[in-house]
C-alpha positions as CSV (number, residue, x, y, z in Angstrom):
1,X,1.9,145.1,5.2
2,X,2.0,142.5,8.2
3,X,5.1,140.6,8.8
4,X,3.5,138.4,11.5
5,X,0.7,136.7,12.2
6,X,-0.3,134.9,15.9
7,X,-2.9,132.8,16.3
8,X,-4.5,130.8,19.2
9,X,-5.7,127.7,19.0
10,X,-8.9,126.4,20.7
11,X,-11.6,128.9,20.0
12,X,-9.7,130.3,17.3
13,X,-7.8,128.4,14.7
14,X,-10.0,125.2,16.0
15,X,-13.6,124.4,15.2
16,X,-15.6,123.3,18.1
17,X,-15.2,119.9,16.8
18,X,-11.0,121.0,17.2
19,X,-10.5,120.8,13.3
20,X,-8.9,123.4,11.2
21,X,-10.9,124.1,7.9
22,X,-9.8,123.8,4.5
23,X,-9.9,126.7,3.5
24,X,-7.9,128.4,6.6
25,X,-5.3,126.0,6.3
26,X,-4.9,126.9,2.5
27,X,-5.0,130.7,3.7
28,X,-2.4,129.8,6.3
29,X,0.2,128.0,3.9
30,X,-0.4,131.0,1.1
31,X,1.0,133.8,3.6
32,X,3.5,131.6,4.8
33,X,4.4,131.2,1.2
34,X,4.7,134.7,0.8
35,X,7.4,135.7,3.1
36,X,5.1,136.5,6.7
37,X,5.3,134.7,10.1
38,X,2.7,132.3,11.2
39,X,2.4,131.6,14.0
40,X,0.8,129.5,17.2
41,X,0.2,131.0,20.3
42,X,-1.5,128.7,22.6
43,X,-2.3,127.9,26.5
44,X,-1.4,124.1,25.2
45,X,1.6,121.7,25.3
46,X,3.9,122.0,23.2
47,X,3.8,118.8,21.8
48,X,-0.4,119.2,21.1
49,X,0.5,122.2,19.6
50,X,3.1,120.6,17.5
51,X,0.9,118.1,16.1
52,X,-1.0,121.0,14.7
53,X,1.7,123.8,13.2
54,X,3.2,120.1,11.3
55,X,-0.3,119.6,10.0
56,X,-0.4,122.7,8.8
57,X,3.4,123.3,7.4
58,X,4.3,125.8,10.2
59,X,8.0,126.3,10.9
60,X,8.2,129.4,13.1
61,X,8.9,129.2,16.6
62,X,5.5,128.7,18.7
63,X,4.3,129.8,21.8
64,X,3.0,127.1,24.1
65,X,2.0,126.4,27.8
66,X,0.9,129.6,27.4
67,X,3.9,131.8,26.7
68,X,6.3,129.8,28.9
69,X,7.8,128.2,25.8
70,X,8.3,129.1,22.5
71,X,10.2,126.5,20.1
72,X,10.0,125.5,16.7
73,X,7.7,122.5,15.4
74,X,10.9,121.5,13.7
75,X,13.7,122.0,16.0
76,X,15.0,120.7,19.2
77,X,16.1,124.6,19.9
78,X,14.0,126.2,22.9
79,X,14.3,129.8,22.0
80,X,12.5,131.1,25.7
81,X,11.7,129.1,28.6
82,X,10.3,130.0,31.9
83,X,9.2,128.0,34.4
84,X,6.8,127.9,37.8
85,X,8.9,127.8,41.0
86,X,8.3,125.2,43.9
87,X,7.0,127.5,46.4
88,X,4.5,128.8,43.4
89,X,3.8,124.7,42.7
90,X,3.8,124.1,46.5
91,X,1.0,126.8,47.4
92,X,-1.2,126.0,44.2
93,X,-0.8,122.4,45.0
94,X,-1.9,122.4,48.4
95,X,-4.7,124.9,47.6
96,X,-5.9,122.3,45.2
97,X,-5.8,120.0,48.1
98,X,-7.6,121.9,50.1
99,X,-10.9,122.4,48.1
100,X,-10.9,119.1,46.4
101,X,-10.6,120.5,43.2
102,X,-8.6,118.9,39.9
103,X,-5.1,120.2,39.3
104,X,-2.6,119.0,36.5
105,X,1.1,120.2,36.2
106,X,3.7,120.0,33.2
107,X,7.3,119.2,33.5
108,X,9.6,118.3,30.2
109,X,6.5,118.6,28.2
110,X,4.7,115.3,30.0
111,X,1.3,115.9,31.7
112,X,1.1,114.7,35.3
113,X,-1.9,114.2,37.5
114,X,-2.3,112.6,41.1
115,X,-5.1,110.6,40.6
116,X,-6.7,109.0,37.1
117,X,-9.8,111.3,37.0
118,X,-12.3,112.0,35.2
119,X,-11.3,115.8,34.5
120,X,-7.8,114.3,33.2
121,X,-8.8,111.9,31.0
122,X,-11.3,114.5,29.1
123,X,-8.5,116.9,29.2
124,X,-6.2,114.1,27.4
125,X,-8.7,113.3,24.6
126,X,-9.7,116.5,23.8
127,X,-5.9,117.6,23.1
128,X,-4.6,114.2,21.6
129,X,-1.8,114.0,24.5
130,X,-1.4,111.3,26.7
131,X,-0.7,111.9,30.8
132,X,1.1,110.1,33.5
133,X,-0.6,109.5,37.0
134,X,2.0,110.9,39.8
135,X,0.8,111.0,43.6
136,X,3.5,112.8,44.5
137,X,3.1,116.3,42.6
138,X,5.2,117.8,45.4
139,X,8.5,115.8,44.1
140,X,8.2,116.8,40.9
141,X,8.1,120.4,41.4
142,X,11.2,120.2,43.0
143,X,12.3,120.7,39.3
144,X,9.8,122.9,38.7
145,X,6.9,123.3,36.3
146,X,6.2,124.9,33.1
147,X,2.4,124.9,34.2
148,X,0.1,124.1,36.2
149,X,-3.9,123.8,35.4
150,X,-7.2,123.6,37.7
151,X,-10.1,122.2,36.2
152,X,-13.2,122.9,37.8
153,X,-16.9,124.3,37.2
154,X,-16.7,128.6,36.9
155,X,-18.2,129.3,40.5
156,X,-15.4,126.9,41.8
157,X,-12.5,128.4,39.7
158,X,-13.8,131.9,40.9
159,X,-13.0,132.5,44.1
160,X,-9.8,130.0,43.8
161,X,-8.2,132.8,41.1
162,X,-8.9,135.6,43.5
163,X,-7.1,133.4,46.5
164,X,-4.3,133.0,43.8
165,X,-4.2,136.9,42.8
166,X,-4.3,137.8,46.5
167,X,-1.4,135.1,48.1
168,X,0.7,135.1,44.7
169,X,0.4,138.7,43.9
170,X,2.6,139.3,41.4
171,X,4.8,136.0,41.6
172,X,2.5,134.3,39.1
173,X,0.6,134.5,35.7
174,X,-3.0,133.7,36.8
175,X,-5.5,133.2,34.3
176,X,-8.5,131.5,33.1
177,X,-8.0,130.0,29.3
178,X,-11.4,128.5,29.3
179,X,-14.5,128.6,31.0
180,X,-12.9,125.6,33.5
181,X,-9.6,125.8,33.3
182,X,-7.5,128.4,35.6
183,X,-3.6,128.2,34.7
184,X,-0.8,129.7,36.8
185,X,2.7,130.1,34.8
186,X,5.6,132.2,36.0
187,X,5.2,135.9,36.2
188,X,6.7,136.4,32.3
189,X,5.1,133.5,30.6
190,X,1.5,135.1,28.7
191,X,1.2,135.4,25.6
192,X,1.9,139.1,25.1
193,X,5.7,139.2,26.9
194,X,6.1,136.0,24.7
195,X,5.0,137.5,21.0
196,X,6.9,140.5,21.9
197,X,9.7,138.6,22.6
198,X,9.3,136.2,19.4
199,X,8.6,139.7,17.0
200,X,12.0,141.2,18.1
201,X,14.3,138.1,17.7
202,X,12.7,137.8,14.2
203,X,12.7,141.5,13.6
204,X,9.6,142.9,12.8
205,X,8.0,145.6,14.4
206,X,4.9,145.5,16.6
207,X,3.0,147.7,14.0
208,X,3.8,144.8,11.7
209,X,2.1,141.6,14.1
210,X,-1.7,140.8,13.8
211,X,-2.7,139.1,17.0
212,X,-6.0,137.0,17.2
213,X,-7.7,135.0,20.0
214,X,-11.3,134.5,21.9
215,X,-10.3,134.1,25.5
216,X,-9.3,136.1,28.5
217,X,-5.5,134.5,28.5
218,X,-5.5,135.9,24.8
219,X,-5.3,139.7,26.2
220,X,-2.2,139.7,26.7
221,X,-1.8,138.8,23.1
222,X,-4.1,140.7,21.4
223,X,-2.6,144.0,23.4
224,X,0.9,143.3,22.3
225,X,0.0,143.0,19.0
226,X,0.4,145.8,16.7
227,X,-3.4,145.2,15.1
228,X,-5.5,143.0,18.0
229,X,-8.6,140.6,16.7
230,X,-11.2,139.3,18.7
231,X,-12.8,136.0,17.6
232,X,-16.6,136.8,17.0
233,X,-17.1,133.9,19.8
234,X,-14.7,136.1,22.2
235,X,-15.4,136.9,25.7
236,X,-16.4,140.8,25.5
237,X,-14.1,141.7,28.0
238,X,-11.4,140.9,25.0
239,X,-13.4,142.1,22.0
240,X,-13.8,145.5,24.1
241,X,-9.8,145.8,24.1
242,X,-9.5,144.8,20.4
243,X,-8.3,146.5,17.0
244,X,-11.0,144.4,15.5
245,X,-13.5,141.8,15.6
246,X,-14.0,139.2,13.1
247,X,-16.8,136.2,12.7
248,X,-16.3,132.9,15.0
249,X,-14.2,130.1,15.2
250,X,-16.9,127.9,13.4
251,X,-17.5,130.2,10.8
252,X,-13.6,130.6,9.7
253,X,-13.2,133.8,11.5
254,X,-9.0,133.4,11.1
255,X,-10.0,132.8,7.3
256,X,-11.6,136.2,7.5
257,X,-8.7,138.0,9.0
258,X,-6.2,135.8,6.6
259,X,-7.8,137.1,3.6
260,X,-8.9,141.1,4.3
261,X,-5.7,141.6,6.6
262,X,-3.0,140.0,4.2
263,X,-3.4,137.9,1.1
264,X,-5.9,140.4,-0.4
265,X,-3.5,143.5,0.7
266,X,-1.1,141.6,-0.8
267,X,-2.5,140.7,-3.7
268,X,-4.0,144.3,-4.7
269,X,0.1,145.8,-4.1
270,X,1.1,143.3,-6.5
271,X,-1.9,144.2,-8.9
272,X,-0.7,148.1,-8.4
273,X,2.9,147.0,-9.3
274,X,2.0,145.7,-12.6
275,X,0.3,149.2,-13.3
């Protein structure tokens, strides 16, 4: 039986139109009802993200900005936070600079951009979360960053992630979390040191996690997990790596997994008891 269950949001848990169903949300509240871990695992800030596990009745601890932080929906306590250096911030900042290209950056769980763009105020509305415009990005990461993000078209982002891989090595978590959007987090913030992390303070077993997303930051994820799934609207490169691969994000693919993975298991053990 699964103890755990981690699930990513946009692409995922989310519609396109960035609604969770009826029906998924039921799902979700019935296994959380029955004793296991639910669970958010997401690229976003923690307090979009918050919005959503309250919604939804969620009290484990979460994992936001893409692993960097994991805390409850409920509770001031930050169980694991790690955050971008300056000379990380410094080198992605002025790369940013350098090709003209968008970048946001989050400190204390406030979103900060130079300028009042375009790419900034899309980004804003589509995660309900408001932003502050900051010229001087290079001040604040004196205190360091829990993220920072590039928006820009896929041929731009490209060759801007190999630059990243190649000057950063190993210094930095680079990866892309939608088709335009590149993050860079500290080397130990993805999602997979993060749900490994989370499983052992709550003690349950890798073989007893179910990991699910549809994008390439969700590898780490679905690889940690004891029993990976792949969104049916996943990149390949993920649902070649996965346990299993289930319908898409607009046809309740998180229901699916909800239902064969756990309530029905559950429910046929309890039916055997009985016998």
């Amino acid at each position: 039986m699964y103890k755990m269950i981690a699930i990513d949001l946009d692409g995922t848990l989310l519609t396109d139109e960035l609604a969770v169903t009826k029906d998924t949300a039921t799902a979700i509240r019935k296994a959380a009802e029955l004793g296991v871990v639910v669970t958010i695992a997401t690229g976003r800030m923690y307090p979009s993200a918050q919005r959503i596990a309250l919604e939804l009745g969620l009290e484990a601890p979460m994992i936001t900005y893409q692993g960097a932080v994991i805390r409850s929906a409920t509770s001031e306590e930050v169980l694991r936070e790690r955050m971008v250096s300056y000379e990380i911030a410094q080198k992605c900042i002025h790369l940013a600079a350098e090709k003209q290209m968008h970048i946001q950056v989050y400190q204390d769980n406030v979103l900060y951009s130079a300028v009042d763009n375009e790419q900034v105020k899309a980004y804003s509305k589509e995660v309900g979360i408001g932003y502050t415009v900051e010229p001087d990005l290079l001040g604040l990461a004196k205190k360091g960053f829990t993220k920072l993000l590039f928006i820009d078209e896929p041929e731009a982002l490209a060759p801007v992630q190999e630059e990243l891989q190649t000057v950063l090595g190993d210094a930095a978590c680079i990866e892309k979390s939608k088709k335009r959007y590149l993050e860079v987090t500290h080397p130990d913030a993805n999602k997979g040191s993060a749900l490994a992390f989370l499983a052992e303070e709550l003690g349950i077993d890798r073989s007893e996690v179910i990991g699910i997303g549809d994008n390439f930051n969700d590898m780490d994820l679905v690889k940690a997990a004891g029993f990976g799934v792949a969104m049916g609207n996943a990149v390949d490169e993920l649902k070649e790596i996965a346990d299993y691969t289930s319908l898409s994000n607009n046809e309740e693919g998180v229901l699916h997994v909800l239902n064969k993975f756990i309530l029905e298991p559950r429910a046929s053990a309890v039916e055997a008891s009985k016998k």
